[in-house]
C-alpha positions in Angstrom: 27.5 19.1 0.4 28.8 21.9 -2.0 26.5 23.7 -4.1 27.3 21.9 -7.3 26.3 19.0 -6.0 23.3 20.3 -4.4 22.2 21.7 -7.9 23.0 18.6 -9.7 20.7 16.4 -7.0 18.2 19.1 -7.7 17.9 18.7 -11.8 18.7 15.1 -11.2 14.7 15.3 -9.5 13.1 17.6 -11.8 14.4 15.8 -15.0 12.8 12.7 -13.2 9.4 14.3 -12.0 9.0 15.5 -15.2 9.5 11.9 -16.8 7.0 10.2 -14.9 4.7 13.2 -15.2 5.3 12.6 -19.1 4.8 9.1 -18.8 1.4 9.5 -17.4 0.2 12.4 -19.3 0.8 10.0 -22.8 -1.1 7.7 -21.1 -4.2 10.5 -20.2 -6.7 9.8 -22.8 -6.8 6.0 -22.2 -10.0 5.3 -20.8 -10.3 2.3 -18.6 -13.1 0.2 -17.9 -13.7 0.7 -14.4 -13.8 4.5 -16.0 -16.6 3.9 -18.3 -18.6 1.6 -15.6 -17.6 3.5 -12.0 -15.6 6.6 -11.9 -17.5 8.5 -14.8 -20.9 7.8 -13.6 -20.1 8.9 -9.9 -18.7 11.8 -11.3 -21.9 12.8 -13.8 -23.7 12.3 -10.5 -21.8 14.6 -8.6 -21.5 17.7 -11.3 -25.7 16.8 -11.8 -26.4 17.2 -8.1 -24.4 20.2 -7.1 -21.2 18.7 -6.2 -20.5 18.2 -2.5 -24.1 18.7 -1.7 -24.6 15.2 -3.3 -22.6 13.5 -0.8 -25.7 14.0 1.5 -26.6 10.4 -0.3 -23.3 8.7 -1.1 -25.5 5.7 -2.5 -24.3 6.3 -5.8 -20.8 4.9 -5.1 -19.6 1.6 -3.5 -16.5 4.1 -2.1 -16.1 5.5 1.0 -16.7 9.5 1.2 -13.3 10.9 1.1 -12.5 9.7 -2.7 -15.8 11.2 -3.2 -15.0 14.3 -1.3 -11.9 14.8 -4.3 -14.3 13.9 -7.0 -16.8 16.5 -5.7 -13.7 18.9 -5.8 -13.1 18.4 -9.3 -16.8 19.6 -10.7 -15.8 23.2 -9.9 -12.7 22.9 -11.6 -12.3 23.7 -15.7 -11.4 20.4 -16.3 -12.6 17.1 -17.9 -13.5 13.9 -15.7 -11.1 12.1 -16.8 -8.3 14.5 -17.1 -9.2 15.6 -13.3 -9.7 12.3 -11.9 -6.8 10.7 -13.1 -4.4 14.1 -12.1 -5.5 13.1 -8.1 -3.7 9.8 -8.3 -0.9 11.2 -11.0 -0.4 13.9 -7.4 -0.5 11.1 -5.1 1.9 8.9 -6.9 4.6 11.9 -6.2 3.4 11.8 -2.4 4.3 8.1 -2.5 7.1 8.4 -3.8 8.5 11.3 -1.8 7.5 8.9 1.4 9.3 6.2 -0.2 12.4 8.9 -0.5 12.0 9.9 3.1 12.4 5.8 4.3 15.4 5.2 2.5 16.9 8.3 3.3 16.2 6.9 7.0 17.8 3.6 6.4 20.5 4.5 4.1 21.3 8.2 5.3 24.9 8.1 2.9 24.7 7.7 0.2 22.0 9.8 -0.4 21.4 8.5 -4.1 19.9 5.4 -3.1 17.3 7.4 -1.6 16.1 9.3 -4.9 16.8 6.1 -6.9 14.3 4.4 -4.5 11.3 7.6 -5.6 12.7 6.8 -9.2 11.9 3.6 -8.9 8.7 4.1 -8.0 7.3 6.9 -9.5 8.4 4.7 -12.7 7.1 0.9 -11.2 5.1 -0.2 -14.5 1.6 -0.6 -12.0 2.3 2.8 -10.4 2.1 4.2 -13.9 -0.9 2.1 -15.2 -2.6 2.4 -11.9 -3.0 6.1 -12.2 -1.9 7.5 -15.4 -3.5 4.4 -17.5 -6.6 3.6 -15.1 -6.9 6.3 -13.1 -7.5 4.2 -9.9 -7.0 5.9 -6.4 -4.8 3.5 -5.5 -1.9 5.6 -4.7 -4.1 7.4 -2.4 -4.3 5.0 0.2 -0.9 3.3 -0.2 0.9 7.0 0.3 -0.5 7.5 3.9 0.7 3.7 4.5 4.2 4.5 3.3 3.8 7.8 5.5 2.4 5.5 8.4 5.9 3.6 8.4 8.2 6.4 8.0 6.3 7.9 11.9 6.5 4.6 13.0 10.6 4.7 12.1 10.3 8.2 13.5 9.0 7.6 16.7 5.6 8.4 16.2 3.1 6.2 16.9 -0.1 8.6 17.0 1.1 10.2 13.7 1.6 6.8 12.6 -1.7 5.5 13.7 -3.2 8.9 12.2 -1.9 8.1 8.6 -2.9 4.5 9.0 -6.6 5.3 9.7 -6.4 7.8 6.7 -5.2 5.0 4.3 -8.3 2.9 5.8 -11.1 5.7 5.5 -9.8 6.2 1.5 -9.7 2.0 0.7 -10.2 -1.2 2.9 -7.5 -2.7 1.4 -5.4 -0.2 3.7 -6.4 -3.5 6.5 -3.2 -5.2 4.7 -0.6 -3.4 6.8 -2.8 -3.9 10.2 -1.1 -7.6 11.1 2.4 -5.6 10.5 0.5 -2.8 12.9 -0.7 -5.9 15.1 2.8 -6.4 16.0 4.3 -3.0 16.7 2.1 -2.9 19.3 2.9 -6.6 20.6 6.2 -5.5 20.9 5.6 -2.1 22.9 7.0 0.0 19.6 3.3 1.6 19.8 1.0 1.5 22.3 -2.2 0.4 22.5 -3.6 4.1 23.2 -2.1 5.1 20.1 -5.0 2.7 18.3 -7.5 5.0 18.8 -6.0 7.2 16.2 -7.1 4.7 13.8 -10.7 4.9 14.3 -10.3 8.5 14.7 -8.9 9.8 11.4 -11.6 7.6 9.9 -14.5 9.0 11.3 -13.3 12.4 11.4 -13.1 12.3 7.1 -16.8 10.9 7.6 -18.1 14.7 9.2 -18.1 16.4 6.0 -20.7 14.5 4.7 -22.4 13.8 7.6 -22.8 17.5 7.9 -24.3 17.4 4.5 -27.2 14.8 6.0 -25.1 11.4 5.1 -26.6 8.0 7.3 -23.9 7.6 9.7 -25.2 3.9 9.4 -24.2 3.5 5.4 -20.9 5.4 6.3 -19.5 2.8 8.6 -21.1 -0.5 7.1 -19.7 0.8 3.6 -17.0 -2.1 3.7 -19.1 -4.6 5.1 -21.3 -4.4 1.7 -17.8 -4.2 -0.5 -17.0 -7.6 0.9 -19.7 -9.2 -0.5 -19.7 -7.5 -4.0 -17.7 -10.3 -6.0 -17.6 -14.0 -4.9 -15.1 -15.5 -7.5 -11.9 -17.0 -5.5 -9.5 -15.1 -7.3 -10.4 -11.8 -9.5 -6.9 -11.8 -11.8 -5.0 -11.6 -8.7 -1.5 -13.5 -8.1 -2.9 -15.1 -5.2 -3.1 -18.7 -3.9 -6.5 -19.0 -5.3 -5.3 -19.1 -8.9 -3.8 -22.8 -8.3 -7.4 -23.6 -6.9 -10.2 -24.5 -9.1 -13.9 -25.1 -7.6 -16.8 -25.7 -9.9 -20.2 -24.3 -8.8 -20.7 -22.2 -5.7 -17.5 -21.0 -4.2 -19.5 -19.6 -1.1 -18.1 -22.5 1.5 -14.1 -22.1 0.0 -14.2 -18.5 0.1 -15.4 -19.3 4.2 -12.7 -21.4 4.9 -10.1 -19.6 3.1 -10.7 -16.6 5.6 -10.4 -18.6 8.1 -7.4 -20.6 6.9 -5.8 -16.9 5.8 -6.5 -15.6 9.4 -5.0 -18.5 11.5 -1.8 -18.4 9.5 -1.8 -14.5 9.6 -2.2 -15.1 13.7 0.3 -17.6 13.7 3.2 -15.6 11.6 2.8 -12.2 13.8 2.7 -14.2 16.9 6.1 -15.5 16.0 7.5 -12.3 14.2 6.4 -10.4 18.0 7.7 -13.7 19.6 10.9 -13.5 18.1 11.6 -9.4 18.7 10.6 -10.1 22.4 13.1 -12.9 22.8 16.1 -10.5 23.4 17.6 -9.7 26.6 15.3 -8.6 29.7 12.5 -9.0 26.8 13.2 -5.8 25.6 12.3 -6.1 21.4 14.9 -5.0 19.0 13.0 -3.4 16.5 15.5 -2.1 14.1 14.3 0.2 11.1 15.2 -2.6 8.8 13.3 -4.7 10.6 10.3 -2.7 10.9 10.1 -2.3 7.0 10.3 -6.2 6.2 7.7 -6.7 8.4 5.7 -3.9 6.4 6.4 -6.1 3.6 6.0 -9.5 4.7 2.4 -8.1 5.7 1.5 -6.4 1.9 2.8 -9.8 0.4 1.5 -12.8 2.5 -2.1 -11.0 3.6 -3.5 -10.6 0.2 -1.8 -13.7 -1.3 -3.9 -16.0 1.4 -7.3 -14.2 0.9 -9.8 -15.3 -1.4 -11.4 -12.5 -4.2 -8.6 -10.0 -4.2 -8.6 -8.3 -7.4 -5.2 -7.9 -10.2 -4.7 -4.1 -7.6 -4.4 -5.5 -4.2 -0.5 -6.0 -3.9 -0.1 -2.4 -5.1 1.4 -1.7 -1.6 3.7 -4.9 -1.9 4.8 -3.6 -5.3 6.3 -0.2 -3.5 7.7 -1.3 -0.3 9.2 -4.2 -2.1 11.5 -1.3 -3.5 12.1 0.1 0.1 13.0 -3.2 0.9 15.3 -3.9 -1.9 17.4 -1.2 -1.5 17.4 -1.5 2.1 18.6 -4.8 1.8 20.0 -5.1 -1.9 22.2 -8.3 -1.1 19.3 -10.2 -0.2 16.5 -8.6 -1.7 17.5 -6.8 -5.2 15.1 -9.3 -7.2 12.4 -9.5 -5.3 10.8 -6.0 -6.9 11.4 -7.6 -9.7 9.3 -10.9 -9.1 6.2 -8.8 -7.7 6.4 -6.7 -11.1 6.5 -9.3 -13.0 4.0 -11.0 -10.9 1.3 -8.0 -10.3 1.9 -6.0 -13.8 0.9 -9.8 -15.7 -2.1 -9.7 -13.4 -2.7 -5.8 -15.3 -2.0 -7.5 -18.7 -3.6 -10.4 -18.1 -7.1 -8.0 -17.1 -7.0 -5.7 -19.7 -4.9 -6.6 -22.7 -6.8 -8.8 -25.0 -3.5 -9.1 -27.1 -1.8 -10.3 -24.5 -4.2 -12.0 -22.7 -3.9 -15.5 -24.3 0.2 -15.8 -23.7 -0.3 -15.1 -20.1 -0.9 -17.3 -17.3 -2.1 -16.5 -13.9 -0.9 -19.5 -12.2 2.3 -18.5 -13.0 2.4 -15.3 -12.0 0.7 -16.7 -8.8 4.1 -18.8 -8.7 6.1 -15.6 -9.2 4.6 -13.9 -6.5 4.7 -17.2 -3.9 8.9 -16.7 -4.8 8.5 -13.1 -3.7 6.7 -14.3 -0.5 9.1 -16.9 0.1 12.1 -15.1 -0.3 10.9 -12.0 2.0 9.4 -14.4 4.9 12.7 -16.2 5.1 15.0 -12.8 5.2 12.8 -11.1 7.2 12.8 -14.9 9.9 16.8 -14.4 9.5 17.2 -10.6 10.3 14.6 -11.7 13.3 16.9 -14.8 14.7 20.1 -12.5 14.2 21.3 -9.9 17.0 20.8 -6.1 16.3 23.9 -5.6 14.2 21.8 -8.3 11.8 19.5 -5.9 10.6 22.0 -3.2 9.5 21.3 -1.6 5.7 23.8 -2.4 3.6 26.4 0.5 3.3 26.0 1.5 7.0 27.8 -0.1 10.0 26.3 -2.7 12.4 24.6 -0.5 14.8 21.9 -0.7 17.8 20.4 2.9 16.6 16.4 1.9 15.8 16.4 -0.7 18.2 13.7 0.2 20.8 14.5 0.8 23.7 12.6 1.2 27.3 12.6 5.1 27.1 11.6 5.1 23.1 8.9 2.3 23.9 6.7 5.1 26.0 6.4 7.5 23.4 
């Protein structure tokens, strides 16, 4: 690479970097809902009871402590709530992104390009933008150490892998999403069933800090247990399943058996997907990196669209790896980031513009997302049936590099 075209790669990043940034700064004095009703209040309790030190009861907030642990952060900083809350999710959207950049540099190593137009895409994805610049939700939070979970599992690196994935779960539950796509990794052999207890770990290591500070340990694990039960509507704007279904009176005994129903098909589709790698020769599994990344995504698509009371946010993950996908696969997949967009930023509209509100239907963008599914499930079953050469990214040669092998399988 000469130096020219190292220099134009570098103002080809900070001209987009400072887009976004722009982007979300026009957005900064928005204030959300869930601002006026959650974020603000946990923060005016945190600046009134001397900042970390009220993390000895995290009563206050239906969040586990390590959000809390940034919002504490910000009262000794000289800046507003909202201007300082909505800055830790405008940071982490440029974390996600740069893990995005680091997979697709993985699976498409030349050109580079398609790696920064992957992080473009992203930073510039219309939920990433209203997520944190717009709402100021800490969903890009959790959704960067699941990217970064991914890339160590493409790496190599299960207990780095299994680290980043039990930081994603100790920020938001919803991390549980890429566990099935976990589930099978370890099925297969790709990581081990030691490297697990990195999971728990991370988790209860971010939990010390406060219980240092006197926090019930009790309230600190059972914390999603009670978040489960906070809304019992089928479907909370989401582009789910549950917006064809229509139950009048108590939804109790639905929401019951659409668990169950989500968890027996979940069972039954990474069963198959670990079937399927283990059906190679000497029952080795061919887990290609192209491979591993659709089954990232088949896992951030199907999981919320079977479970009942997901809310308009939950395929946040689906809307970024979608993008890996796409340009991993662009053939195939090119308008499948498309369809979830379309799909999860109606489900935004739908939620929070009362202009728009009346043209838009959630059934259809229920529809929209059910193509997504579709088409990622069938491409991901193909690349599965087909040898290792079938899971090459486009633009680089059939190859067996990323397959596992016996040697990679023990570490």
């Amino acid at each position: 690479m000469t130096s020219t075209d190292r220099t134009v790669r570098a103002l080809t990043a900070y001209t987009t970097v400072t887009a976004a940034l722009a982007a979300r700064v026009f957005l900064m004095p928005e204030k959300s809902q869930d601002y006026f009703t959650f974020l603000e209040p946990w923060y005016r309790h945190l600046a009134t009871h001397g900042g970390f030190q009220a993390l000895a009861d995290p009563g206050f907030s239906d969040y586990n402590v390590p959000y809390l642990y940034l919002l504490a952060a910000l009262t000794y900083l000289p800046l507003s709530a909202l201007t300082g809350i909505k800055w830790i999710s405008v940071l982490f959207d440029l974390a996600l992104a740069y893990q995005t950049f680091r997979i697709v540099a993985r699976l498409r190593p030349a050109p580079s390009r398609a790696a920064f137009g992957a992080a473009a895409v992203v930073l510039f994805l219309p939920t990433v933008v209203t997520n944190s610049g717009w709402w100021g939700q800490c969903d890009a939070v959790y959704a960067a150490f699941l990217v970064g979970g991914i890339h160590h599992v493409l790496r190599h690196r299960p207990w780095w892998a299994c680290t980043f994935f039990g930081l994603a779960l100790a920020v938001k539950f919803q991390a549980v999403f890429l566990f099935p796509f976990l589930l099978v990794l370890v099925l297969v052999g790709r990581v081990p069933w030691r490297s697990l207890l990195a999971v728990p770990g991370a988790y209860l290591v971010l939990d010390v800090p406060a219980l240092a500070l006197g926090a019930d340990p009790w309230r600190l694990l059972t914390v999603y247990a009670r978040q489960t039960d906070t809304y019992q509507m089928l479907s909370l704007q989401a582009p789910s399943v549950y917006e064809f279904v229509s139950v009048p009176g108590d939804t109790g005994a639905v929401r019951s058996a659409g668990v169950l129903v989500a968890g027996a098909l979940v069972a039954l589709l990474t069963g198959h997907a670990a079937w399927s790698l283990r059906r190679g020769r000497t029952g080795v599994p061919e887990l290609t990196d192209t491979r591993i990344v659709l089954l990232a995504v088949c896992s951030a698509i199907v999981v919320p669209f079977l479970l009942p009371s997901m809310h308009e946010r939950y395929f946040y993950v689906a809307d970024v790896l979608t993008v890996t996908a796409a340009f991993a696969l662009p053939r195939q997949l090119w308008y499948v980031p498309v369809l979830v967009q379309l799909a999860s930023f109606g489900s935004y509209l739908k939620c929070n513009s009362a202009t728009l509100n009346p043209y838009l239907s959630m059934p259809a963008h229920s529809a929209l997302m059910l193509l997504a599914l579709v088409a990622v499930v069938r491409t991901t079953a193909g690349e599965l049936r087909g040898g290792p050469e079938a899971a090459a990214p486009y633009g680089r040669p059939p190859t067996t590099e990323g397959t596992l092998s016996p040697v990679s399988s023990a570490t």
